[in-house]
VOMAR-489568 format. One record per residue (C-alpha): residue number from 1; residue in one letter; z, y, x. Coordinates in steps of 0.2 Angstrom, whole numbers, always signed. Layout:
<lomis>
- NUM|A|Z|Y|X
...
</lomis>
This chain:
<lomis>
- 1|X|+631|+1179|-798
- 2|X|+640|+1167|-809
- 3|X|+644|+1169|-827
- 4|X|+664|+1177|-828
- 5|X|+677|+1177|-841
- 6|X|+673|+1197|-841
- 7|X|+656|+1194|-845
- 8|X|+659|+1184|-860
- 9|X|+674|+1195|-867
- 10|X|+658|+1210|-867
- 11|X|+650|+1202|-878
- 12|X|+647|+1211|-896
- 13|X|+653|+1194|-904
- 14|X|+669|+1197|-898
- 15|X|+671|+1215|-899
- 16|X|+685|+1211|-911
- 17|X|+695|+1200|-903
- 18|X|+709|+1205|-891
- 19|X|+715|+1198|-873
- 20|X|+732|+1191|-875
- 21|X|+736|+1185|-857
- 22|X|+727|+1184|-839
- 23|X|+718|+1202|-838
- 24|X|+717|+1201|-817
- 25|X|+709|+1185|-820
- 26|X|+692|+1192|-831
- 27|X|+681|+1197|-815
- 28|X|+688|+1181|-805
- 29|X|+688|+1166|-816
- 30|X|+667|+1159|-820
- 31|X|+660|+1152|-834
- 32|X|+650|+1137|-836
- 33|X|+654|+1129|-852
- 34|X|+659|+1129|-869
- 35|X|+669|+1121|-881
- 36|X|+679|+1120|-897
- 37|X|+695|+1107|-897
- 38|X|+709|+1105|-906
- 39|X|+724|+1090|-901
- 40|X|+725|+1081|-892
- 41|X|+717|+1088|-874
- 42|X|+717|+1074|-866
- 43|X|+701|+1073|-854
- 44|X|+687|+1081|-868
- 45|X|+690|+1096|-858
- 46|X|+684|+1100|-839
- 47|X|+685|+1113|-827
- 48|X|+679|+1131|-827
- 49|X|+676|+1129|-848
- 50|X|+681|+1142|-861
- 51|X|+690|+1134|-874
- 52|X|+689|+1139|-892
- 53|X|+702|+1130|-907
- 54|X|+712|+1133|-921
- 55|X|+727|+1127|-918
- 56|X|+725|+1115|-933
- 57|X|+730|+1100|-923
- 58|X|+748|+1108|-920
- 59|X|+755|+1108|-936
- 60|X|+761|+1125|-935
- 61|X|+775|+1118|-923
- 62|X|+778|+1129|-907
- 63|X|+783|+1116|-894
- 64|X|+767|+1105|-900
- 65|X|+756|+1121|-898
- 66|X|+765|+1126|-880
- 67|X|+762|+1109|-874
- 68|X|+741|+1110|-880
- 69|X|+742|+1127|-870
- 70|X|+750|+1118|-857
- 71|X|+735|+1104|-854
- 72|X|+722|+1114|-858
- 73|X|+727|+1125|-842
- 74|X|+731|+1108|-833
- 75|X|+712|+1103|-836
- 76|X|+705|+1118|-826
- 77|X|+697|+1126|-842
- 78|X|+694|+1147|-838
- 79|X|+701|+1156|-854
- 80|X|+707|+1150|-871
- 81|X|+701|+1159|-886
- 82|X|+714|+1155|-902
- 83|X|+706|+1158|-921
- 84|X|+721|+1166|-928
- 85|X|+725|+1171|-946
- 86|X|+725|+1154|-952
- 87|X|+735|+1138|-944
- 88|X|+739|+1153|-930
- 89|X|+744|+1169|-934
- 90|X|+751|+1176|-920
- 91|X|+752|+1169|-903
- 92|X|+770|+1166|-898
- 93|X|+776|+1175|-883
- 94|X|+781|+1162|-872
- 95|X|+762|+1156|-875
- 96|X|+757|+1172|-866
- 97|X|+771|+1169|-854
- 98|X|+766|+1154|-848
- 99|X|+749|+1158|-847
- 100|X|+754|+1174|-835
- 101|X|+762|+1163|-828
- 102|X|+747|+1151|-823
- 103|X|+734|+1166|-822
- 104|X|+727|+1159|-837
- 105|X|+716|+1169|-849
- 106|X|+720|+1171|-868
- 107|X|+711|+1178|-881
- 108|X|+716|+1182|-900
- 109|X|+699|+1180|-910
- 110|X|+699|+1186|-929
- 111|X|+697|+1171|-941
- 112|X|+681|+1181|-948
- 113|X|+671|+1177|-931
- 114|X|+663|+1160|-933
- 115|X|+664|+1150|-919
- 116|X|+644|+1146|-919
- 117|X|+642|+1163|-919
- 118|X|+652|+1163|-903
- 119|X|+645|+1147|-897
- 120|X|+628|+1154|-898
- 121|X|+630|+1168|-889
- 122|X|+639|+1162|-875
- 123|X|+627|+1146|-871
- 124|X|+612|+1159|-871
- 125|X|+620|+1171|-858
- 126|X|+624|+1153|-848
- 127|X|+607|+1150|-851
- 128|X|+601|+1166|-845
- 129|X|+613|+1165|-829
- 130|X|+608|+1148|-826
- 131|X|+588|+1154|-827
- 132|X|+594|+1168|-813
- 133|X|+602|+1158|-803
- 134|X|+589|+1145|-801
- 135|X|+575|+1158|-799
- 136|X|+589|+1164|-784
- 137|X|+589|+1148|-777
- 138|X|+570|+1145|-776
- 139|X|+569|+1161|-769
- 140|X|+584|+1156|-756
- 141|X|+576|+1138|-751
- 142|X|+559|+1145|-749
- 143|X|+566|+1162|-737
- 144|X|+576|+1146|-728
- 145|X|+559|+1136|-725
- 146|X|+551|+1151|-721
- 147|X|+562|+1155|-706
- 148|X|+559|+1137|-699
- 149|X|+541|+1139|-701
- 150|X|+540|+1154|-693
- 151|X|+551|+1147|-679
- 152|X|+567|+1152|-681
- 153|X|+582|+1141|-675
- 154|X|+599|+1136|-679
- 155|X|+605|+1153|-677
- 156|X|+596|+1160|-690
- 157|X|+599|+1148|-701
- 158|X|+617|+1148|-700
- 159|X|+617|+1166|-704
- 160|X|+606|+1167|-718
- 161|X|+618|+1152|-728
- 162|X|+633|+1163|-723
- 163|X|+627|+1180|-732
- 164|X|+623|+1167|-745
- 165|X|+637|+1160|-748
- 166|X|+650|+1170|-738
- 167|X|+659|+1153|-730
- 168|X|+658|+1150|-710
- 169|X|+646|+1138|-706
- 170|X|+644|+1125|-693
- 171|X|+627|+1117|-688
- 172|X|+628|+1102|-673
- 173|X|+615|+1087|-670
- 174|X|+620|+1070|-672
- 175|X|+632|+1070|-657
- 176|X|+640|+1083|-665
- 177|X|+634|+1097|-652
- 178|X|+635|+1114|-658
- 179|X|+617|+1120|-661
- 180|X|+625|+1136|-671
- 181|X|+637|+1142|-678
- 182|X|+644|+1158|-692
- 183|X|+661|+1168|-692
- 184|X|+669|+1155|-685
- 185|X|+684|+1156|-671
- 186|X|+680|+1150|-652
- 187|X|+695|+1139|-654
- 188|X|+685|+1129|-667
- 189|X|+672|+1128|-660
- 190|X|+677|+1121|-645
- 191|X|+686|+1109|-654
- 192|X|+669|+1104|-661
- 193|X|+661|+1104|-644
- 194|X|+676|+1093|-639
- 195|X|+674|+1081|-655
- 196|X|+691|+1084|-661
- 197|X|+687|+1081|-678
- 198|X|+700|+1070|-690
- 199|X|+692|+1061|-705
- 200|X|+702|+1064|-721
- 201|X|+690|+1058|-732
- 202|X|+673|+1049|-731
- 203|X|+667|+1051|-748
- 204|X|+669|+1064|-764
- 205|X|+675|+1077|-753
- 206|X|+693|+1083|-759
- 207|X|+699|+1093|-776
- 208|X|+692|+1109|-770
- 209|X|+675|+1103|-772
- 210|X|+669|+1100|-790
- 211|X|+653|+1095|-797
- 212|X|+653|+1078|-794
- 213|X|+638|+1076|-806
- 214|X|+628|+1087|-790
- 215|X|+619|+1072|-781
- 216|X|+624|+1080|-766
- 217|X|+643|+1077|-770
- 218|X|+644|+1058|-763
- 219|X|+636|+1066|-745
- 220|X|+651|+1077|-743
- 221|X|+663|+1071|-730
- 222|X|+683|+1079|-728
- 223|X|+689|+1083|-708
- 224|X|+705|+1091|-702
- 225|X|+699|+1103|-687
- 226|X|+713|+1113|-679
- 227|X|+723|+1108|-696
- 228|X|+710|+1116|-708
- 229|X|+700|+1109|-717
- 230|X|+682|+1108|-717
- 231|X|+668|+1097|-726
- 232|X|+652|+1089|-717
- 233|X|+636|+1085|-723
- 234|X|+623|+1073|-716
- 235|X|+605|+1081|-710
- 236|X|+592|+1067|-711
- 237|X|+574|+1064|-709
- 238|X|+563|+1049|-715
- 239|X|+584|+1041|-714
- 240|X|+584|+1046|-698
- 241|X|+600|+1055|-692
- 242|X|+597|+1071|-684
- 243|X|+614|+1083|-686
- 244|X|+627|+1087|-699
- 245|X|+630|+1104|-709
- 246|X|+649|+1109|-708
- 247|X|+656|+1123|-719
- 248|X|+675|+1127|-724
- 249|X|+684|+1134|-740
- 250|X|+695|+1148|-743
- 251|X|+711|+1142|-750
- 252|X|+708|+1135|-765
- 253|X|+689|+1142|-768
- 254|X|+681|+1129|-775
- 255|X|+660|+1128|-773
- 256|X|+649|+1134|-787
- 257|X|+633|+1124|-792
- 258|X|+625|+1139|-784
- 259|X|+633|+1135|-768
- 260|X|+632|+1118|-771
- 261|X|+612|+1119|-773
- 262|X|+609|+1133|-755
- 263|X|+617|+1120|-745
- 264|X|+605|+1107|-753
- 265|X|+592|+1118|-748
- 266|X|+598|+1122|-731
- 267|X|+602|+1102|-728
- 268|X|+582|+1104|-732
- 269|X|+579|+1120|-717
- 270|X|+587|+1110|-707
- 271|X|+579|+1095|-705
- 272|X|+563|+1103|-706
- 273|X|+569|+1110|-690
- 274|X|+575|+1096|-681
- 275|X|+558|+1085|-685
- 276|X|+548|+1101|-679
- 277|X|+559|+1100|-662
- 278|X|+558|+1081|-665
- 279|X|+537|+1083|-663
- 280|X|+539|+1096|-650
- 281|X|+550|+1083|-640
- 282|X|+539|+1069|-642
- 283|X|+520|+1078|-638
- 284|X|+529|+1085|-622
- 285|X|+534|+1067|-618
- 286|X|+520|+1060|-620
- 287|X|+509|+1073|-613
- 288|X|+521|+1070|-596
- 289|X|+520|+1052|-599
- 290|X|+500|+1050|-598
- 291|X|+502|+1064|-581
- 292|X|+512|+1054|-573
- 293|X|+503|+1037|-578
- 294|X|+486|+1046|-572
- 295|X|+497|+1050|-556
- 296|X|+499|+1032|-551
- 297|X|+483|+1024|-557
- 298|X|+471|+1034|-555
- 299|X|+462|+1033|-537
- 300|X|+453|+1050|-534
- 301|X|+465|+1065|-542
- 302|X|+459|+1081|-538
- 303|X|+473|+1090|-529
- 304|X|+471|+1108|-537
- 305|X|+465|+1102|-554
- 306|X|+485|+1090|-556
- 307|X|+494|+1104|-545
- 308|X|+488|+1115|-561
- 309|X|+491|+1102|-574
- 310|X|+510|+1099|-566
- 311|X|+515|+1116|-564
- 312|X|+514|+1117|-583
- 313|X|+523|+1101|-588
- 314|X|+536|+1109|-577
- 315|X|+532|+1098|-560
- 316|X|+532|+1103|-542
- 317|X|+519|+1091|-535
- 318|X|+520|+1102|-517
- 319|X|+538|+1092|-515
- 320|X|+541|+1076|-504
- 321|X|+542|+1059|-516
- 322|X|+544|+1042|-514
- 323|X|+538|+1031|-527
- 324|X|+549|+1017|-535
- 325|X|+542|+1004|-547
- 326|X|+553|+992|-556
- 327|X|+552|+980|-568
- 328|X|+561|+976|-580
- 329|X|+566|+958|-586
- 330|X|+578|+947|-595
- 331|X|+592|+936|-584
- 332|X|+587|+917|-587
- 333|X|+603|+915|-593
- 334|X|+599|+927|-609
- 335|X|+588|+918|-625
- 336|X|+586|+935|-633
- 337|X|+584|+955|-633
- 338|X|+598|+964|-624
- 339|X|+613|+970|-634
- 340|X|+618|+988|-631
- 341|X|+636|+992|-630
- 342|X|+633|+1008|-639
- 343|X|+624|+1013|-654
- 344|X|+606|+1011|-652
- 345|X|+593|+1023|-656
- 346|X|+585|+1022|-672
- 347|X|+569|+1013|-662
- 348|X|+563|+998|-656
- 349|X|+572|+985|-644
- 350|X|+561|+990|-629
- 351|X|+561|+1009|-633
- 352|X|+581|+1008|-632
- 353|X|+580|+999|-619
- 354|X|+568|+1012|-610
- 355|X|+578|+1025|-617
- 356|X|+594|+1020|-608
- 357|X|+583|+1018|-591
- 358|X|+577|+1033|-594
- 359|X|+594|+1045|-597
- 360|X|+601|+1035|-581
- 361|X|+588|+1041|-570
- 362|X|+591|+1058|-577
- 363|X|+607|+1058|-575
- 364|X|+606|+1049|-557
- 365|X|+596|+1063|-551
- 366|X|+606|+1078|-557
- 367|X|+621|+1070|-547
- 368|X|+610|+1070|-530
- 369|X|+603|+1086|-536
- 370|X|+583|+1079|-535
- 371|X|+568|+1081|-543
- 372|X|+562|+1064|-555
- 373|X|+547|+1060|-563
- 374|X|+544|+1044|-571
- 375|X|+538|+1035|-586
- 376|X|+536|+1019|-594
- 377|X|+521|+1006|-593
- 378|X|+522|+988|-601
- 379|X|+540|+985|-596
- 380|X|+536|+994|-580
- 381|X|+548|+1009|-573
- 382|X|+536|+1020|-563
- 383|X|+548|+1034|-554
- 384|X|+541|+1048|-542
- 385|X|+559|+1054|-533
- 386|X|+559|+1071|-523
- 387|X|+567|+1067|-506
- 388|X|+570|+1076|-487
- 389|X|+558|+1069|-473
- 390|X|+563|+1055|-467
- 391|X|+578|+1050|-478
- 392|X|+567|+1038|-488
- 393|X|+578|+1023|-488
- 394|X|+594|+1031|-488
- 395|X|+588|+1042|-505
- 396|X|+581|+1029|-513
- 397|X|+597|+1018|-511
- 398|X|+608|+1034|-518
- 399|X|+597|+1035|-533
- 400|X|+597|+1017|-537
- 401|X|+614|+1010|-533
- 402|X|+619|+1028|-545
- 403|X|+608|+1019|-557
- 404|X|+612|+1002|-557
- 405|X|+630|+1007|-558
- 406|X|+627|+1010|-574
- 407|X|+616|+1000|-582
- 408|X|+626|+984|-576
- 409|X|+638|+992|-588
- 410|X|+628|+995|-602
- 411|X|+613|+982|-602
- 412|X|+624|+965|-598
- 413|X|+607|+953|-600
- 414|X|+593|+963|-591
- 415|X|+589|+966|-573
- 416|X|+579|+977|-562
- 417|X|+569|+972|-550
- 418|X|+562|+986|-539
- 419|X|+547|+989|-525
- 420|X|+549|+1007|-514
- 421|X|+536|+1016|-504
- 422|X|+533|+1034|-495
- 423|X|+523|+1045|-503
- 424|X|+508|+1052|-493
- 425|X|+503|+1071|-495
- 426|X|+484|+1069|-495
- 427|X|+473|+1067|-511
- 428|X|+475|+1052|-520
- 429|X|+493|+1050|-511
- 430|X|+503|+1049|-527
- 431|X|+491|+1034|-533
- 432|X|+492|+1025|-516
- 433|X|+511|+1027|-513
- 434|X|+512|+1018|-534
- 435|X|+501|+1003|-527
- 436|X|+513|+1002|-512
- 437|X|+529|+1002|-523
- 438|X|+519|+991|-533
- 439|X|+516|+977|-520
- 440|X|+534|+980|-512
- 441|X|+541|+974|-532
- 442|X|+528|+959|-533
- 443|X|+534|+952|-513
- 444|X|+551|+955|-516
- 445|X|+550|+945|-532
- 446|X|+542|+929|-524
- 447|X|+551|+932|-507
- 448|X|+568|+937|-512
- 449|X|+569|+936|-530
- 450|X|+574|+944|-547
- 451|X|+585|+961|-547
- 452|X|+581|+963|-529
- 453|X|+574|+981|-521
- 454|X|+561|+978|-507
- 455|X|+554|+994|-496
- 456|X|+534|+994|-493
- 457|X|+539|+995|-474
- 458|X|+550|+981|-475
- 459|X|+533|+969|-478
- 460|X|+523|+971|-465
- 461|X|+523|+951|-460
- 462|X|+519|+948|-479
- 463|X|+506|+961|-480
- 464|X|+499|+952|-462
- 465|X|+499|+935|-471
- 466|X|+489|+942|-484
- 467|X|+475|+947|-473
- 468|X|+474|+929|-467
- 469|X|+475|+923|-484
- 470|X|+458|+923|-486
- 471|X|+452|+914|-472
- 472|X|+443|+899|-479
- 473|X|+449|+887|-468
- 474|X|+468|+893|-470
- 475|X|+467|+893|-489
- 476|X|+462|+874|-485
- 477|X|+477|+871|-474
- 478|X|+489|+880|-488
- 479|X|+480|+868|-501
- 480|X|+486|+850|-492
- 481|X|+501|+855|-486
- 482|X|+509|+860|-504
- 483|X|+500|+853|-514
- 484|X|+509|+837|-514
- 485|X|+523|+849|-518
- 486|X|+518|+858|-533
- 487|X|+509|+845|-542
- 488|X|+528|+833|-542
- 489|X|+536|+852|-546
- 490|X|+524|+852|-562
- 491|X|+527|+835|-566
- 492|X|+545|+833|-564
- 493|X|+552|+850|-569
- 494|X|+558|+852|-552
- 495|X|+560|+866|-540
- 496|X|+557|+858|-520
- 497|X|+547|+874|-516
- 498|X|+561|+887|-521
- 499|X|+573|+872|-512
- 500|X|+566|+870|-496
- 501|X|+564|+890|-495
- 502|X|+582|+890|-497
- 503|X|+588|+878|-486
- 504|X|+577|+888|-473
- 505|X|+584|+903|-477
- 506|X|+602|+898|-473
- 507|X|+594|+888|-455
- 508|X|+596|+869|-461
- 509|X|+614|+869|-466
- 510|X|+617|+858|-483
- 511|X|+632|+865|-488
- 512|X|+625|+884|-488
- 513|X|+610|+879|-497
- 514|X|+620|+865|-510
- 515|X|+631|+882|-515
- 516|X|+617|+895|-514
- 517|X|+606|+884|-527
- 518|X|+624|+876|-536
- 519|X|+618|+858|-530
- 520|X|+628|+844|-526
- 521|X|+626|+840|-506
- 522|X|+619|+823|-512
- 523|X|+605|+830|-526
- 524|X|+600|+843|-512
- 525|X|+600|+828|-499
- 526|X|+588|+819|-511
- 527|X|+577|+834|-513
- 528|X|+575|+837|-496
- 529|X|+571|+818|-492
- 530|X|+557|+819|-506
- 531|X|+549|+837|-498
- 532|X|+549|+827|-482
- 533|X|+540|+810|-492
- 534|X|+527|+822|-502
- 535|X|+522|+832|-485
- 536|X|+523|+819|-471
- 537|X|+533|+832|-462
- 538|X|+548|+833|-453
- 539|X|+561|+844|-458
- 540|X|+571|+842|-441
- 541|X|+552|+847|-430
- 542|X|+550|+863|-428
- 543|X|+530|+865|-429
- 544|X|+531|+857|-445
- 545|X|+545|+868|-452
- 546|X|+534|+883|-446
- 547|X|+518|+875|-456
- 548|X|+526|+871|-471
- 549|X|+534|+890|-473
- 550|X|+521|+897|-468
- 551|X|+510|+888|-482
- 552|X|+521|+893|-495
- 553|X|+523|+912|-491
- 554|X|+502|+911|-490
- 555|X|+504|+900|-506
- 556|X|+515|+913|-515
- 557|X|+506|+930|-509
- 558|X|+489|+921|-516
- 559|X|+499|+922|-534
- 560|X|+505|+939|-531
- 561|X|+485|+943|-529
</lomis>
């Protein structure tokens, strides 16, 4: 407990003197200081000090000794002590009346009692208190580390700083969910979990709380919640954000060094906590990172063995899943990293990246009420999605469109490009439907092109090309055909391949093709005339229209390989 007014008036040194004013104020009013001043006050004197003087400074004049009174109460002091006998010998009555008046303390000391005697005393039994309260405090911060070691949460700690300090107590994360909370009203509380919280001041708290030599002073932040206020303090970790500690005053309580010191220490509990969670997170991501990486690269997974491993990561491998891969890329458009269009987490660009991807597909599955697995692999989204029999397509196109939906709102420069394949239930399924998904991405990136979603079904004529890719004289055929093509592409920084695929694609007609690759109809005219020179083909003969596509698709699915 703090040093009082009552405990100093005790003392044998001042067994002499007598209280003048400000009785009801002994037990209530601390003290952590003291002085001796005489005029003018001015700022020698600060809060929660017991002041000694003779009264010399005041000339024996009332008024000038009323107004000393006066600033000396202004300064926050705990109790004045006058000498008297000598420059002072009585204390006027409107002295004591104004003190009353103020619930100020006044004590009449006996000009035989030497202020160092007094002095002496006083700053031991500060001393003494100061030497108790520390031990308390030690005691306090290591009963608070304790209870997070031996895995208590939030809960517990919010309870242990209120019978500390007897002020409700708020703990919340950094989005300022409520984790736990301590004699506090539900209507607070759900103004907190609504962030209804008004900033009065962001630094150096308000008048109420003193100190401001504590280090933990400038942290202290002032809101208004439901029109009381109530101070915040930042929980970090390695200056990592992790939460805030709230608390509130009574009236106009103002926080000891005591309390000051066990919310340091529980600032301390609680990011001890939220780093422990923190670790806990992260081995539990990883842990389900590297199962599901083992899912879809690994050939031979033994059924039971992963069914036991799954089950305790929290999977249900027995369920029907299709795989979707997708990769992940910059538009061309873009020179740099994406900009987020929210406050990042404290990470890397591509781990922000990933953790956006990866909240979306969280959140995309709770809406359609399915299972998810996924991960990350070198700029590779791997996603295992539960789905009914024969609703393949239209689940995957749900999840993703629910996905998309999003991220074209939040990551403006980046696009997805993804490949979709059934899951098989038989051993090695979950590997076999991944190297489906992942051949559906790599065709629908040469055939269609960036930000595209291409089904493993929906390739059946690419996967046949592939199987006569490697026919010897084919790969011959393939070789003089484009050739001509790809060597004036290299040369020229030209693009006749991607053109003539184009102008296929929309059945010969210029002004389809001219807008589709923003061409004027004379620069794709030009184009089309050189694909004829370099080929010796018609564009107009049908054979050779077939040979020349044909080359290409075998030309680009011998890059996919």
């Amino acid at each position: 407990m703090a040093l009082t007014a009552k405990d100093i008036i005790q003392l044998p040194i001042l067994q002499s003197a007598t209280l003048k004013a400000g009785e009801d104020q002994l037990a209530k009013r601390s003290v952590e200081w003291i002085s001796v001043i005489e005029m003018p006050v001015e700022n020698f004197v600060r809060e929660n000090e017991f002041v000694l003087t003779t009264g010399i400074g005041c000339h024996g004049d009332p008024k000038l000794l009323e107004q000393f009174v006066k600033d000396v109460i202004q300064s926050g002091a705990t109790a004045l002590g006058f000498a008297t006998g000598r420059y002072v010998f009585d204390i006027p009555d409107r002295i004591i009346k104004l003190a009353n008046d103020h619930h100020f303390i006044i004590i009449d000391i006996p000009w035989e009692v030497r202020f160092g005697d007094i002095m002496q005393m006083v700053l031991e039994e500060i001393n003494e208190d100061n030497k108790s309260e520390r031990q308390r405090t030690e005691e306090i911060r290591q009963e608070l580390i304790n209870d997070v070691l031996q895995n208590k949460g939030p809960a517990d700690i919010a309870s242990a700083l209120y019978n500390y300090i007897q002020l409700p107590v708020v703990i919340t994360d950094y989005t300022r969910q409520v984790k736990a909370s301590k004699q506090v009203g539900d209507d607070t509380l759900e103004l907190f979990q609504n962030r209804e919280l008004k900033l009065v001041k962001s630094s150096g708290a308000s008048p109420n709380v003193s100190f401001i030599e504590h280090p933990l002073y400038p942290h202290i932040e002032e809101y208004e919640v439901n029109g009381q206020a109530w101070y915040q303090i930042l929980i970090a970790t390695n200056h990592r954000k992790q939460g805030f500690l709230w608390f509130q005053l009574d009236g106009d309580k103002q926080l000891s060094w005591f309390v000051m010191n066990i919310l340091e220490h529980t600032l301390t509990a609680c990011a001890l906590y939220f780093l422990k969670e923190n670790a806990i997170e992260m081995t539990e991501i990883r842990l389900k990172d590297n199962f599901i990486l083992q899912l879809a690269k690994q050939k031979n997974n033994e059924r039971e063995h992963i069914n036991s491993k799954a089950e305790l990561l929290g999977y249900d491998l027995n369920l029907t899943y299709i795989c979707i891969v997708g990769e992940i890329r910059l538009r061309e458009e873009s020179a740099t990293f994406p900009k987020f269009k929210r406050d990042n987490p404290p990470t890397s660009s591509l781990q922000s990246l990933n953790y956006y991807i990866q909240k979306e597909i969280t959140n995309a599955a709770h809406l359609l009420g399915r299972k998810t697995m996924a991960t990350f692999d070198e700029g590779e989204v791997i996603v295992y999605l539960e789905t009914d029999h024969h609703l393949h397509t239209e689940t995957a196109n749900q999840f993703l469109d629910t996905i998309e939906r999003r991220l074209n709102e939040l990551l403006t420069e980046v696009e997805l490009s993804w490949g979709i394949a059934s899951h098989k239930n038989e051993n090695g399924g979950f590997h076999n439907s991944y190297s489906e998904a992942k051949t559906a991405l790599e065709i629908g990136k040469q055939n269609v092109g960036p930000g595209e979603r291409t089904f493993f079904k929906d390739t059946r004529i690419n996967r046949l090309l592939m199987t006569i890719s490697a026919n010897e004289d084919i790969k011959k055929i393939v070789k003089d055909t484009i050739q001509p093509l790809i060597d004036y592409d290299e040369k020229r920084q030209t693009d006749l391949i991607k053109t003539f695929m184009a102008y296929n694609k929309h059945k010969a007609n210029v002004s389809q093709t001219a807008r589709a690759l923003n061409l004027h109809r004379q620069s794709l005219l030009y184009r089309l005339r050189n694909i004829e020179s370099l080929t010796q083909l018609s564009l107009v003969n049908s054979d050779d229209v077939f040979l020349l596509e044909l080359s290409i698709r075998l030309w680009l699915l011998h890059k996919i390989e």
